[in-house]
N, C-alpha and C positions, 0 to 999 in steps of 0.2 A: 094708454092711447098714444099712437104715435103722430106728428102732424110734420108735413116739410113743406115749406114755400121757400120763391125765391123772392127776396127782397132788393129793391135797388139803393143804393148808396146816394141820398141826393145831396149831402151838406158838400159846402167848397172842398172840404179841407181831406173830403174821404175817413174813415176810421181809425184818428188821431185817439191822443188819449183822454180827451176830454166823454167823445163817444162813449169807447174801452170801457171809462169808469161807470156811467150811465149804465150802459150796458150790464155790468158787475153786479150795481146798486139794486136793477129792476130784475134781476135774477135772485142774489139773496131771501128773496121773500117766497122764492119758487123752489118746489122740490124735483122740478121736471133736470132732467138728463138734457141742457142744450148745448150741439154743437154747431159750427159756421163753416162751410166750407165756399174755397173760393180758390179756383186755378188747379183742383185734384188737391190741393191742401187741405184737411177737412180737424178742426180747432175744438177745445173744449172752450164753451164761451163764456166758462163762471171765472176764467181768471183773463185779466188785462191786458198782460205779457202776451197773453195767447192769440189775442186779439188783433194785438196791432203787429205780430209778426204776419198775419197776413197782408197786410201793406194795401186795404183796400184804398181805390181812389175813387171819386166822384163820380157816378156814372156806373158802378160796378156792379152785379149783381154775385149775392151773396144768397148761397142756400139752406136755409135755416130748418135744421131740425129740433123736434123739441120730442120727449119722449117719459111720459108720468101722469101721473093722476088728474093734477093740474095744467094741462098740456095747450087746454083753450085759452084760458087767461093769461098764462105767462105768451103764448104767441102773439095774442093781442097787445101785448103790453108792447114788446117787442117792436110789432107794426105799426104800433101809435109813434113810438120812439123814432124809428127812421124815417115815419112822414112827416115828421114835426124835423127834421133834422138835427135830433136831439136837443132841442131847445137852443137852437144856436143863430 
């Protein structure tokens, strides 16, 4: 199953690395294929590095693919994460 939304960035600080590692962390449990694309840049988003050379900032909307078996849950996971603005 493949799923893509756009998500928006709402924390202050945009996709620092506290994000990044969340991000990482809530992936780890996932077997889906997620990439982040933002500006025609488009990221693998299981590593951190990758993450924050996107340079999102607050306000940004980021196009999240996810692509696996588990493809609902991990996107949920995902959309819970940037609404809560990662626990920040």
């Amino acid at each position: 199953m493949k799923l893509v939304k756009n998500i928006k960035v709402k924390n202050t600080l945009g996709l620092h690395i506290r994000p990044a590692a969340l991000i990482v962390k809530i992936l780890q449990l996932s077997k889906s294929s997620v990439f982040f694309t933002y500006k025609k840049e488009t990221v693998n988003a299981h590593s951190i590095m990758n993450i924050l050379t996107l340079a999102a900032k607050k306000n940004s909307e980021i196009m999240v693919t996810v692509k696996g078996d588990d493809a609902v849950p991990t996107m949920e996971a995902l959309i819970e994460a940037f609404e809560t603005c990662f626990e920040e």
